[in-house]
Biopython code that builds the backbone (N, CA, C, O; Angstrom):
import numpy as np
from Bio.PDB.StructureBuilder import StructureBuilder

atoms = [
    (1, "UNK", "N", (80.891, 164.221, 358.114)),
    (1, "UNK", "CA", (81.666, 163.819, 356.948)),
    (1, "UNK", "C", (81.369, 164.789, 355.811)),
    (1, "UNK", "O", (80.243, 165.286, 355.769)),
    (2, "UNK", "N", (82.129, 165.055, 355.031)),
    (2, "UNK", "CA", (82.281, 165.959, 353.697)),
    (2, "UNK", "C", (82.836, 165.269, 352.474)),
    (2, "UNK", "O", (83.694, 164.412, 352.683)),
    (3, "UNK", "N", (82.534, 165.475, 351.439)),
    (3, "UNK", "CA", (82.838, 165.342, 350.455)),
    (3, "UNK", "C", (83.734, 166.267, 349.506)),
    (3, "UNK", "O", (83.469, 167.467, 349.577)),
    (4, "UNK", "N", (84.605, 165.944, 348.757)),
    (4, "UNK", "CA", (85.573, 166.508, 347.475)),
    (4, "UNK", "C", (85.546, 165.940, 346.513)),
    (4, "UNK", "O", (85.102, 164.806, 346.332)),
    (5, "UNK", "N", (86.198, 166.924, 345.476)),
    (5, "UNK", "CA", (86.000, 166.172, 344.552)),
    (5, "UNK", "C", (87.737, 166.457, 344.094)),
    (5, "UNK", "O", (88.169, 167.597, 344.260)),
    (6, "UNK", "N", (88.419, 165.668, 343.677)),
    (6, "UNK", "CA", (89.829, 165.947, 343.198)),
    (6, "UNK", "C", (89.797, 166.417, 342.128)),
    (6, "UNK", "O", (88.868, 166.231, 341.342)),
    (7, "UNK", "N", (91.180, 167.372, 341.810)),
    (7, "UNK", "CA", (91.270, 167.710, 340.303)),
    (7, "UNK", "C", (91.384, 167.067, 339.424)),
    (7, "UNK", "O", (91.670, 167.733, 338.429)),
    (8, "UNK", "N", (91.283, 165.717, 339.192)),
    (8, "UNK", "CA", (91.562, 164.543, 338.034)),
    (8, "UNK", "C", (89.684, 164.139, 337.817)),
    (8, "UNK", "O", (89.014, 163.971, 336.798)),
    (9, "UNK", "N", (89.365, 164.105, 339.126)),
    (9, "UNK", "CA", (87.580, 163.999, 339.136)),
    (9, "UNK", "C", (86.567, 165.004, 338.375)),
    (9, "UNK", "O", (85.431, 164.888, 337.913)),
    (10, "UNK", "N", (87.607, 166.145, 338.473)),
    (10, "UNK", "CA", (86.481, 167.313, 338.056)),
    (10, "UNK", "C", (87.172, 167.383, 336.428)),
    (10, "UNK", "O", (86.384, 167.626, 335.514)),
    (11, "UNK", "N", (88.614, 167.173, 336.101)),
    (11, "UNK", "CA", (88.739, 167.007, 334.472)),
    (11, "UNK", "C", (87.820, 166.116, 334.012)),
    (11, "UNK", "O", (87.049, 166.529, 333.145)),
    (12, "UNK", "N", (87.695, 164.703, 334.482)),
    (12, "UNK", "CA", (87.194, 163.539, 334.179)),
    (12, "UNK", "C", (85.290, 164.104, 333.715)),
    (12, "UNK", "O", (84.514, 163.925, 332.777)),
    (13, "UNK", "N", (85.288, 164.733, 334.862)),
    (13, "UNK", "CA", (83.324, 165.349, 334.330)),
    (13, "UNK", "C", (83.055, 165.966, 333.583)),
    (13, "UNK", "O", (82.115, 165.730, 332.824)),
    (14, "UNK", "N", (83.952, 167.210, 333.522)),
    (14, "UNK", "CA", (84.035, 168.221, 331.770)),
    (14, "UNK", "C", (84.231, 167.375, 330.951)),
    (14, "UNK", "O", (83.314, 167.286, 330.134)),
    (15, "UNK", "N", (85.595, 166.245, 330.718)),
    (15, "UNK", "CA", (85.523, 165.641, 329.550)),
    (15, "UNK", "C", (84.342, 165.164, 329.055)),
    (15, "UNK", "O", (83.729, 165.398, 328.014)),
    (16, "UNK", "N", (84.059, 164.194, 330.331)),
    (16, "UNK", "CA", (82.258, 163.567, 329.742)),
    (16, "UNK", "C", (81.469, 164.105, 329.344)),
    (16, "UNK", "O", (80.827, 163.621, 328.411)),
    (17, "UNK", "N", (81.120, 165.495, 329.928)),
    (17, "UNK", "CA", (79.843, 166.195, 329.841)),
    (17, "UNK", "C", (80.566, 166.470, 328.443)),
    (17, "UNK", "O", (80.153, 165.733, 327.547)),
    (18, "UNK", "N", (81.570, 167.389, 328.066)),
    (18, "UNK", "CA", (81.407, 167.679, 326.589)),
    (18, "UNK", "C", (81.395, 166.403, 325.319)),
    (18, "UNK", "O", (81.084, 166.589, 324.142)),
    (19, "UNK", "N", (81.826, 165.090, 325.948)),
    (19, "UNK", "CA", (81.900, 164.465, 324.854)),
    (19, "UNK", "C", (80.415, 164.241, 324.376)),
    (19, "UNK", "O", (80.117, 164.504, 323.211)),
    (20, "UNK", "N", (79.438, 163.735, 325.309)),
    (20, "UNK", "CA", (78.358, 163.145, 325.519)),
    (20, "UNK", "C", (77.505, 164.954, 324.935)),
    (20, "UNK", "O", (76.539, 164.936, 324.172)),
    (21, "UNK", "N", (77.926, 165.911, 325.315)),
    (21, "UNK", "CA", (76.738, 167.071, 324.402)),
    (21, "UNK", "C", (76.476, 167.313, 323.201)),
    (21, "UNK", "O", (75.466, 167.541, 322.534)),
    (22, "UNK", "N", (78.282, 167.166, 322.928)),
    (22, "UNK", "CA", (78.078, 167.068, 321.538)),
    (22, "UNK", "C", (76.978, 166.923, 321.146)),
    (22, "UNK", "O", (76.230, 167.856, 320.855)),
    (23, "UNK", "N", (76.584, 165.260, 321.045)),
    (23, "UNK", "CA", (75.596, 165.048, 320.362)),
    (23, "UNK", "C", (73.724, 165.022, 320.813)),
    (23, "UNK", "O", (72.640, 164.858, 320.253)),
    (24, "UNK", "N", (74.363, 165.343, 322.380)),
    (24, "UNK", "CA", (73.295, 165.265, 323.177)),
    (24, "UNK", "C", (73.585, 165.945, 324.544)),
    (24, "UNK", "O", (74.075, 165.411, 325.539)),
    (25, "UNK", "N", (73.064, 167.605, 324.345)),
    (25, "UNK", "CA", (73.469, 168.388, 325.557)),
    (25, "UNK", "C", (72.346, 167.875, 326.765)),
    (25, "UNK", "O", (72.764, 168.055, 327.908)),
    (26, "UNK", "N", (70.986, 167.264, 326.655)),
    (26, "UNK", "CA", (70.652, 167.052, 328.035)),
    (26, "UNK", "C", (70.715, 165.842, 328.442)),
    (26, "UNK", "O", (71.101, 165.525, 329.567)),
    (27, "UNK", "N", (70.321, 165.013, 327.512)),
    (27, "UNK", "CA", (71.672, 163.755, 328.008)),
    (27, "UNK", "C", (72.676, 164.096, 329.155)),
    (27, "UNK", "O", (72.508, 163.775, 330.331)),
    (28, "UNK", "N", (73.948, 164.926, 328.561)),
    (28, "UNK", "CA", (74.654, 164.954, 329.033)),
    (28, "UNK", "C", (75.108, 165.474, 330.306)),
    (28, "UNK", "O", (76.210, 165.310, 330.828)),
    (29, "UNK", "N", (73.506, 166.518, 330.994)),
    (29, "UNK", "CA", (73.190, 167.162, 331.574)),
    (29, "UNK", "C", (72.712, 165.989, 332.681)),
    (29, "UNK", "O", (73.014, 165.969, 333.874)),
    (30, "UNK", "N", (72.017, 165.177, 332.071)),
    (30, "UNK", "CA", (70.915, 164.017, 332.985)),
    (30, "UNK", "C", (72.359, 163.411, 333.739)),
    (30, "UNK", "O", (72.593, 163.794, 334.885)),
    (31, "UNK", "N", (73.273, 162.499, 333.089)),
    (31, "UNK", "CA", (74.552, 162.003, 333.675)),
    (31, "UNK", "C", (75.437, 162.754, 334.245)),
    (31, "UNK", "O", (76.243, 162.082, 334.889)),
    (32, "UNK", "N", (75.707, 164.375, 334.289)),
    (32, "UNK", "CA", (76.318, 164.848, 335.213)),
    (32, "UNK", "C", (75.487, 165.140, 336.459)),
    (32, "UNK", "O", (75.923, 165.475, 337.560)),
    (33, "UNK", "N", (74.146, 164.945, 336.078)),
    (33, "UNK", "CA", (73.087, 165.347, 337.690)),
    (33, "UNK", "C", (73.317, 163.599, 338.219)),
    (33, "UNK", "O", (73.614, 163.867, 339.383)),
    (34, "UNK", "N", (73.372, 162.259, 338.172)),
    (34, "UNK", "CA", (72.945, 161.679, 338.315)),
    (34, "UNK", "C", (74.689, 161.305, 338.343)),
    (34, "UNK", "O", (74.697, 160.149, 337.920)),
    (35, "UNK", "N", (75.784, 161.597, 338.554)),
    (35, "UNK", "CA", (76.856, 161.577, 338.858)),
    (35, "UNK", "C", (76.797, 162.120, 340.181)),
    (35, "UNK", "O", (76.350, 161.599, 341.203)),
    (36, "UNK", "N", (77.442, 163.519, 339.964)),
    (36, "UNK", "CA", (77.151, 164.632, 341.386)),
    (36, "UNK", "C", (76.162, 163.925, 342.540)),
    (36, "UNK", "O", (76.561, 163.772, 343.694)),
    (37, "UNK", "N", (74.898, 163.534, 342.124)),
    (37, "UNK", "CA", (74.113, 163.106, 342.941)),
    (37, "UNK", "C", (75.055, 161.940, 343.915)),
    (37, "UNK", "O", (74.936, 161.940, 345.140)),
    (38, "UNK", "N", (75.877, 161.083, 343.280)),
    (38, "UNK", "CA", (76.346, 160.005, 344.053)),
    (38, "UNK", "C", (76.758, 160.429, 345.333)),
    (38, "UNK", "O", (76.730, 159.758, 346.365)),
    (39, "UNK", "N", (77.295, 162.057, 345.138)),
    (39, "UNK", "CA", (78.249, 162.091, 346.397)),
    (39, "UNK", "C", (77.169, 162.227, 347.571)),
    (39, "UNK", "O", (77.713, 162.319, 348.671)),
    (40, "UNK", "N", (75.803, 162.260, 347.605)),
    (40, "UNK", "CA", (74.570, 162.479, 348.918)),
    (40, "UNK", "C", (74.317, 161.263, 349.156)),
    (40, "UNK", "O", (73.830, 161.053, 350.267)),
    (41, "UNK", "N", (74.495, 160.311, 348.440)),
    (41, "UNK", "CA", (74.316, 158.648, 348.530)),
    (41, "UNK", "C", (75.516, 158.575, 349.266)),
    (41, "UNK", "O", (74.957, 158.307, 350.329)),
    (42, "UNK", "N", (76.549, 158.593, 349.525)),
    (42, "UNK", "CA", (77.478, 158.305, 349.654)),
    (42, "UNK", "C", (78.109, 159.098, 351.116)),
    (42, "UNK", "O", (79.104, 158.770, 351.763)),
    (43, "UNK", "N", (77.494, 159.834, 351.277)),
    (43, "UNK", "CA", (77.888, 161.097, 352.749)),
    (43, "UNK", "C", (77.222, 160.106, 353.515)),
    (43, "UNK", "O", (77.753, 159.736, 354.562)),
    (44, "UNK", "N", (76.135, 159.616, 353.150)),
    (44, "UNK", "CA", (75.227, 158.593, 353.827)),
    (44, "UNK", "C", (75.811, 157.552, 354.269)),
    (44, "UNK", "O", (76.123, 157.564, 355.460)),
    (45, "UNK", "N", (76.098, 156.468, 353.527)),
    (45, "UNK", "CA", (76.547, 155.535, 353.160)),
    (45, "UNK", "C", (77.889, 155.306, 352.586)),
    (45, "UNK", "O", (77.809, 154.855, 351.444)),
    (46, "UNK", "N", (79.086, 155.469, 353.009)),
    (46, "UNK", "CA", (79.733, 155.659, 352.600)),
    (46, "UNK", "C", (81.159, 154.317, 352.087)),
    (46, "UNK", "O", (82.280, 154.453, 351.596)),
    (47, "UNK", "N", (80.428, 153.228, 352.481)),
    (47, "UNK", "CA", (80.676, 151.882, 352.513)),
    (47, "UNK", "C", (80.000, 151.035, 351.531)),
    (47, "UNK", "O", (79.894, 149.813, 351.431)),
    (48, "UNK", "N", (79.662, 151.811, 350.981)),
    (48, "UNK", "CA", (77.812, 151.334, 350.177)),
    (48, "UNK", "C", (78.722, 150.417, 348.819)),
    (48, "UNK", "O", (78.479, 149.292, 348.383)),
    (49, "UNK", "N", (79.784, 151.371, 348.416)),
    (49, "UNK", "CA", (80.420, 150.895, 346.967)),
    (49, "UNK", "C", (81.130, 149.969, 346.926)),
    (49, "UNK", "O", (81.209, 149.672, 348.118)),
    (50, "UNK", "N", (81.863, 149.114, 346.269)),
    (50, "UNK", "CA", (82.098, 148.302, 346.492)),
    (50, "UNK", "C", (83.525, 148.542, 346.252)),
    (50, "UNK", "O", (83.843, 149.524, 345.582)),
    (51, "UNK", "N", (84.821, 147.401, 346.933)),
    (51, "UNK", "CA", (85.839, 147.720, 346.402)),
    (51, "UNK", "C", (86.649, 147.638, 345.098)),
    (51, "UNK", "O", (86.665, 146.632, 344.388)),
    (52, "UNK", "N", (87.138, 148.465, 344.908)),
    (52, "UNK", "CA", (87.789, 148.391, 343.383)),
    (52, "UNK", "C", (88.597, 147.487, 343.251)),
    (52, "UNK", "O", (89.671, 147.489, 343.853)),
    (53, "UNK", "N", (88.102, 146.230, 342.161)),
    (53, "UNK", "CA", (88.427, 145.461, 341.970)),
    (53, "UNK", "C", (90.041, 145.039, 341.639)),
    (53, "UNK", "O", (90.764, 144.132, 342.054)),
    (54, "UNK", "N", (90.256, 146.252, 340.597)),
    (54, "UNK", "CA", (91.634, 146.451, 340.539)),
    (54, "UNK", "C", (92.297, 146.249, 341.175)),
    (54, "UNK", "O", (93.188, 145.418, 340.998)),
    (55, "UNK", "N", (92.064, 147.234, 342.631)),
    (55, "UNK", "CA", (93.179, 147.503, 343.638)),
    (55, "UNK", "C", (93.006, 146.832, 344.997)),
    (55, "UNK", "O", (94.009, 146.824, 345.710)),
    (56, "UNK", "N", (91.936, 146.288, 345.451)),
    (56, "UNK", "CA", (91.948, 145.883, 346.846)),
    (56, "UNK", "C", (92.326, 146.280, 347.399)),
    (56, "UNK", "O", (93.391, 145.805, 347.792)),
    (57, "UNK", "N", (91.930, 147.301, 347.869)),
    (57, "UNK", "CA", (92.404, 148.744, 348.737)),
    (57, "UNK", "C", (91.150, 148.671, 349.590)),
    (57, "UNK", "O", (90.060, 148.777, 349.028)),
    (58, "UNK", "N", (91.204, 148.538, 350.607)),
    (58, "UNK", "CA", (89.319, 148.753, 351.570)),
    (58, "UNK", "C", (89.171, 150.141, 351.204)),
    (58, "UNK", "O", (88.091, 150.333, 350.646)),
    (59, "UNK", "N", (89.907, 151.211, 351.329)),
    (59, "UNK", "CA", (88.985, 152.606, 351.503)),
    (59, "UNK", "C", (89.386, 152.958, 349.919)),
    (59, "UNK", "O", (89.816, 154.088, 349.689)),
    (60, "UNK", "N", (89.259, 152.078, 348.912)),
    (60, "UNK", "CA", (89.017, 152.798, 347.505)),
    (60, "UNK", "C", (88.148, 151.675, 347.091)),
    (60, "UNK", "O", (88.306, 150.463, 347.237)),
    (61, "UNK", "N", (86.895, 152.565, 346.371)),
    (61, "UNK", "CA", (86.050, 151.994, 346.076)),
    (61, "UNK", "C", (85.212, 152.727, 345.026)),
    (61, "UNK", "O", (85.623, 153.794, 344.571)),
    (62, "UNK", "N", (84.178, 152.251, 344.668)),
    (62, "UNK", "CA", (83.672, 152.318, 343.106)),
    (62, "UNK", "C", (82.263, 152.224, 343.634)),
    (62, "UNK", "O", (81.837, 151.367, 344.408)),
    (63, "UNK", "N", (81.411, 153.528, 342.942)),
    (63, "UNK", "CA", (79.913, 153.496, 342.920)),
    (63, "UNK", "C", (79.564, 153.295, 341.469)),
    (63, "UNK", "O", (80.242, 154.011, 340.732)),
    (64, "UNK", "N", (78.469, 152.321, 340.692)),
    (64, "UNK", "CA", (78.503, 152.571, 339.185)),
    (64, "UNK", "C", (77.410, 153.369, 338.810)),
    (64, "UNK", "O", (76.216, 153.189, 339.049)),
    (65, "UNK", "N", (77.927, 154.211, 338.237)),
    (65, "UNK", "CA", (76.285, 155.148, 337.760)),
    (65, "UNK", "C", (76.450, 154.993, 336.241)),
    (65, "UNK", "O", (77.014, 155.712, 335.416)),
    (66, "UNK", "N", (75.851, 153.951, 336.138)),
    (66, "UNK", "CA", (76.060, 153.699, 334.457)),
    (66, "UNK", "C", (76.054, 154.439, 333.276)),
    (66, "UNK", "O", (74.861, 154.672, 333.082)),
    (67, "UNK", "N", (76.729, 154.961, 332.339)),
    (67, "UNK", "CA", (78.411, 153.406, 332.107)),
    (67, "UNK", "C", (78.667, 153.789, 333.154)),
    (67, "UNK", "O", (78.282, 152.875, 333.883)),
    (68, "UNK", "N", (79.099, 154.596, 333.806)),
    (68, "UNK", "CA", (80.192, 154.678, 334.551)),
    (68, "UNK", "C", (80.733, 154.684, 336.031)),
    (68, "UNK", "O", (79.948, 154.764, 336.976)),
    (69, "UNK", "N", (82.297, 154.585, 336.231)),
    (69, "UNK", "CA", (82.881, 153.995, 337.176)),
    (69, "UNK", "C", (83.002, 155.082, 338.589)),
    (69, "UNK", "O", (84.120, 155.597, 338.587)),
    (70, "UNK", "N", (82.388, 155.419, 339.439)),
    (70, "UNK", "CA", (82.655, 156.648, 340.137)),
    (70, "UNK", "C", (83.724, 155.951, 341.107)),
    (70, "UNK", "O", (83.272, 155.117, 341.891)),
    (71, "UNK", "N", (84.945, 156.185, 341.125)),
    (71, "UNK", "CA", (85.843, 155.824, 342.399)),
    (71, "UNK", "C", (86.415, 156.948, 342.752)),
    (71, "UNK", "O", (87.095, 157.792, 342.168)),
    (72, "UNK", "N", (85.600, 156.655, 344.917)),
    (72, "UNK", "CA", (86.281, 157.097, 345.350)),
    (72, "UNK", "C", (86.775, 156.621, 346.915)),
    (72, "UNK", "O", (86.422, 155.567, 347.443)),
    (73, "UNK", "N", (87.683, 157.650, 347.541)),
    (73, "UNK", "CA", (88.189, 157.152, 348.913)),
    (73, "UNK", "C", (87.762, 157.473, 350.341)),
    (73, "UNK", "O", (87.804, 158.562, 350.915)),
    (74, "UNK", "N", (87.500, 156.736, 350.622)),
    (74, "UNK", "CA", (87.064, 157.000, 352.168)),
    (74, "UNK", "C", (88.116, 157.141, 353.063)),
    (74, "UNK", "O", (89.127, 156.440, 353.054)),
    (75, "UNK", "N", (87.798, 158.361, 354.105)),
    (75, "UNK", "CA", (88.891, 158.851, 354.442)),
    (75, "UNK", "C", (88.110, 158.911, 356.013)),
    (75, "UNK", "O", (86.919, 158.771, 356.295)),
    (76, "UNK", "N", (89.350, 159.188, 356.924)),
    (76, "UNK", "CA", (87.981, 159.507, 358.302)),
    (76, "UNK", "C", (86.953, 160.479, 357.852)),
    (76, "UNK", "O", (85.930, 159.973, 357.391)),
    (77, "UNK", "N", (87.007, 161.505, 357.884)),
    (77, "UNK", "CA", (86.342, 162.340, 358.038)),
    (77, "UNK", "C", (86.008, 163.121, 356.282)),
    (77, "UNK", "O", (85.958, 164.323, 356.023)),
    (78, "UNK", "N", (85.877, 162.265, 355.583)),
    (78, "UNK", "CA", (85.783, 162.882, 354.103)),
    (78, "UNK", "C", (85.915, 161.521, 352.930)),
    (78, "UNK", "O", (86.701, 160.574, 352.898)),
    (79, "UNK", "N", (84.969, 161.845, 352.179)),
    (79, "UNK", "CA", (85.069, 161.271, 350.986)),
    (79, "UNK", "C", (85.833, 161.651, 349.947)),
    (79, "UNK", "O", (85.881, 162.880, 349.969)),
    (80, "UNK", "N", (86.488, 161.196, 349.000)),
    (80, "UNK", "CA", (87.139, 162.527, 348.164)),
    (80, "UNK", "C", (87.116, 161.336, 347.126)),
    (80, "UNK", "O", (87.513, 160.183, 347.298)),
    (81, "UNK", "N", (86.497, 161.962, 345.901)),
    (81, "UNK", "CA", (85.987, 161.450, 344.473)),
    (81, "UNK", "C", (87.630, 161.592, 343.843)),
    (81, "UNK", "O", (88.491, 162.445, 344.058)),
    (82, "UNK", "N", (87.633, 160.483, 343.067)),
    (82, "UNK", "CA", (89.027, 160.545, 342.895)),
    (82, "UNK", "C", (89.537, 160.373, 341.086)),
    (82, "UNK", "O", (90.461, 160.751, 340.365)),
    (83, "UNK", "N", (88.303, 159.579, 340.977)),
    (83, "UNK", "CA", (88.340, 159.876, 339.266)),
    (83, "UNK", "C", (86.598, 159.409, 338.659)),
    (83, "UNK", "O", (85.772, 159.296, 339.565)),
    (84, "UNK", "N", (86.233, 159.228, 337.620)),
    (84, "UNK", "CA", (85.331, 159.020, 337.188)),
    (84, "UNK", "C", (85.659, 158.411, 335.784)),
    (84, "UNK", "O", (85.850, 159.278, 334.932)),
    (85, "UNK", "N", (85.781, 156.966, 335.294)),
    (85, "UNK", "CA", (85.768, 156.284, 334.451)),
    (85, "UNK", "C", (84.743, 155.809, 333.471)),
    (85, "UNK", "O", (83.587, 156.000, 333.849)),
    (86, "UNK", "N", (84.899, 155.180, 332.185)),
    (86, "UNK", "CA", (83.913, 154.659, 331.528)),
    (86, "UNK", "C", (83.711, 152.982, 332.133)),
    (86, "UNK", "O", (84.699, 152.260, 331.996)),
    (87, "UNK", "N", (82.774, 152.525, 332.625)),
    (87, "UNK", "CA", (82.372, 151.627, 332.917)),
    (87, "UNK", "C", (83.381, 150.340, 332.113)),
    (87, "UNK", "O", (83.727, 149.334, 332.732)),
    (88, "UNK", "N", (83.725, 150.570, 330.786)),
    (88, "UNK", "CA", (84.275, 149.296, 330.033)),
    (88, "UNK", "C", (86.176, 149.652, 330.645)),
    (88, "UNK", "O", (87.000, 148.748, 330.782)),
    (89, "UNK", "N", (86.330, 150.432, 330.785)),
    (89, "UNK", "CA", (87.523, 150.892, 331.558)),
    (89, "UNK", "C", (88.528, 150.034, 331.950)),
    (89, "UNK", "O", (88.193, 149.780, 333.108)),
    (90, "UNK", "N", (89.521, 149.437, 331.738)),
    (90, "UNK", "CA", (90.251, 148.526, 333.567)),
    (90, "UNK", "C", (91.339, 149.312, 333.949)),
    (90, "UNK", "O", (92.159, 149.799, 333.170)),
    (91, "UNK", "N", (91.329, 149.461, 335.531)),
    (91, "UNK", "CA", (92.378, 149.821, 336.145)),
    (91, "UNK", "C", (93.979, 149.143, 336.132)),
    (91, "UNK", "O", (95.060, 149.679, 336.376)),
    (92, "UNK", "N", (93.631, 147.707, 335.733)),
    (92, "UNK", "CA", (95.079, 147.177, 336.019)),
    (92, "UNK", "C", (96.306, 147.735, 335.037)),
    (92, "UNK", "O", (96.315, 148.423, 334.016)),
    (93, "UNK", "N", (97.296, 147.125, 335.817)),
    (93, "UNK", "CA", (98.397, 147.916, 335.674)),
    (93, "UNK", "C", (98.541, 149.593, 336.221)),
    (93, "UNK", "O", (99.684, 149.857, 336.594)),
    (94, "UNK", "N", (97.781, 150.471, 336.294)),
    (94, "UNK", "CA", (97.727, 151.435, 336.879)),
    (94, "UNK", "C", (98.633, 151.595, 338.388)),
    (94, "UNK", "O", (99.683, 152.164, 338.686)),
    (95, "UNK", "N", (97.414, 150.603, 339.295)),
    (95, "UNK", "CA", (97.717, 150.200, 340.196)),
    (95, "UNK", "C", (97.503, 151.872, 341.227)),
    (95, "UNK", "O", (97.852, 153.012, 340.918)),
    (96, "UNK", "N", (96.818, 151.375, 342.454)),
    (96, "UNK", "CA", (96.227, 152.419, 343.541)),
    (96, "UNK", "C", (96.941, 153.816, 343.731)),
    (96, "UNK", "O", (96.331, 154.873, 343.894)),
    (97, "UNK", "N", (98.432, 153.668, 343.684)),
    (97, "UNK", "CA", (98.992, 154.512, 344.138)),
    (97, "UNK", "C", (98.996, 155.865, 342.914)),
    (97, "UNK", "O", (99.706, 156.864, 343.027)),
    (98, "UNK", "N", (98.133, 155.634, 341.885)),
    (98, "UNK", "CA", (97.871, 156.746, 340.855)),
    (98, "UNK", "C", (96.834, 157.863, 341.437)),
    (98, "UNK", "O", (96.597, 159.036, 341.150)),
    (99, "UNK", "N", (96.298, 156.876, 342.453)),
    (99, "UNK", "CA", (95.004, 157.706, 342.834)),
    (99, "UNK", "C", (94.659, 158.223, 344.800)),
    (99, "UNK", "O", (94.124, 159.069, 345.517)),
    (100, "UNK", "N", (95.656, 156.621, 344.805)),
    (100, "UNK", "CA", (95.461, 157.419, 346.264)),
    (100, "UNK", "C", (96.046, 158.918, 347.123)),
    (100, "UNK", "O", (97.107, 159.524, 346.975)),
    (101, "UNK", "N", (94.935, 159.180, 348.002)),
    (101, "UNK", "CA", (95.519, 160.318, 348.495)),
    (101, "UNK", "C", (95.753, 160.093, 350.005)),
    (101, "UNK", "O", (94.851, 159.974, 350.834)),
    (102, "UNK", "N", (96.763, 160.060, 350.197)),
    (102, "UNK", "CA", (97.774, 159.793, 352.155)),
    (102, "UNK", "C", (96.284, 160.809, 352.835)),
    (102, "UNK", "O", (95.781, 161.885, 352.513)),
    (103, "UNK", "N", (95.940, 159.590, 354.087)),
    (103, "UNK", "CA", (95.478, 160.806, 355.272)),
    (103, "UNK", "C", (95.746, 160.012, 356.466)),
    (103, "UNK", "O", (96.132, 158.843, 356.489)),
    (104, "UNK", "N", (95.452, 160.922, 357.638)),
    (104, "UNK", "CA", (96.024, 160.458, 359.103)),
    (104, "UNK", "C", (95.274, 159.526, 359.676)),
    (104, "UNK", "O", (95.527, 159.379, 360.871)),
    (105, "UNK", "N", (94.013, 158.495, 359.026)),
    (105, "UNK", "CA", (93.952, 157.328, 359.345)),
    (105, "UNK", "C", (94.317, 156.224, 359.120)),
    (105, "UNK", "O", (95.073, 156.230, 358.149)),
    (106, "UNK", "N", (94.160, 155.215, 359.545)),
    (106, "UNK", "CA", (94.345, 153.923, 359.772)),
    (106, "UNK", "C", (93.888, 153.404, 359.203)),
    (106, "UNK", "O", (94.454, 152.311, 359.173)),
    (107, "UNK", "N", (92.457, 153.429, 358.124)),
    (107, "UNK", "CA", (91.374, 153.127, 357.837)),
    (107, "UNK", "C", (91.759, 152.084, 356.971)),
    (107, "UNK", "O", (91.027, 151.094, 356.952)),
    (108, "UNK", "N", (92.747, 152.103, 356.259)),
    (108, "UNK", "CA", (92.781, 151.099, 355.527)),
    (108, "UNK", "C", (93.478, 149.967, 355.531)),
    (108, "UNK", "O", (93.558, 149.156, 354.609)),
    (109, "UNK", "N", (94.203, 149.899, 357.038)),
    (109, "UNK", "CA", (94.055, 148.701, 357.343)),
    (109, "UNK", "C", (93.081, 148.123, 358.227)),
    (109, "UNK", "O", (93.517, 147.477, 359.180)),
    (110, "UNK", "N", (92.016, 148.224, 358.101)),
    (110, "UNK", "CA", (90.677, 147.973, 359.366)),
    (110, "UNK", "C", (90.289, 146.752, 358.582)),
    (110, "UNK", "O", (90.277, 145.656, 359.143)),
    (111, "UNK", "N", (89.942, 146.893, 357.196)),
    (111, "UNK", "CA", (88.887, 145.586, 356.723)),
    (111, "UNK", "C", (90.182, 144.372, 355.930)),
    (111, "UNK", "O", (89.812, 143.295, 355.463)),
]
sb = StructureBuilder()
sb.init_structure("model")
sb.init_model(0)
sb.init_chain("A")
sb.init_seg("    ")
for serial, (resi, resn, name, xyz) in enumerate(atoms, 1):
    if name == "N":
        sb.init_residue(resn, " ", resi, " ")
    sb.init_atom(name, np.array(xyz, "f"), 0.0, 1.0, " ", f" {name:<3s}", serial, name[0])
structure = sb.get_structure()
């Protein structure tokens, strides 16, 4: 299994990291290591997060690395980080199909 990170995931981390340096560059340094880190938790474990409440989607799901919301999708053969939220955040109204990405499994109708 492998991991990605989408282009909405990797805007979502610059934004943070610069908002959060501003006033505090290793701060902001500590929460992008301790972000990134999720995705080795997660190559592991990749069931570990829970599902996004929002969407009830089995293969979209949410790790919290406080504040914040790491969602992403389990795919056969790949994880792929799909955005990164502020913890106080809600998805509704959005609704899954903002984020999901089509692959050639089945997976999500299994659970």
């Amino acid at each position: 299994m492998k991991a990605e990170w989408s282009e909405q995931a990797r805007r979502d981390l610059v934004a943070i990291f610069e908002y959060i340096a501003e006033d505090n560059p290793s701060a902001a340094r500590r929460l992008l290591k301790r972000i990134r880190g999720s995705h080795d938790l997660l190559l592991r474990h990749p069931m570990m997060g829970r599902v996004v409440p929002e969407f009830e989607v089995a293969n979209i799901r949410e790790l919290i690395v406080v504040p914040y919301r790491v969602i992403y999708q389990v795919q056969l053969d790949c994880i792929l980080f799909l955005t990164v939220i502020h913890g106080r955040r809600s998805l509704r109204g959005i609704g899954p199909a903002a984020f999901i990405v089509p692959d050639d499994s089945d997976f999500a109708d299994a659970e």
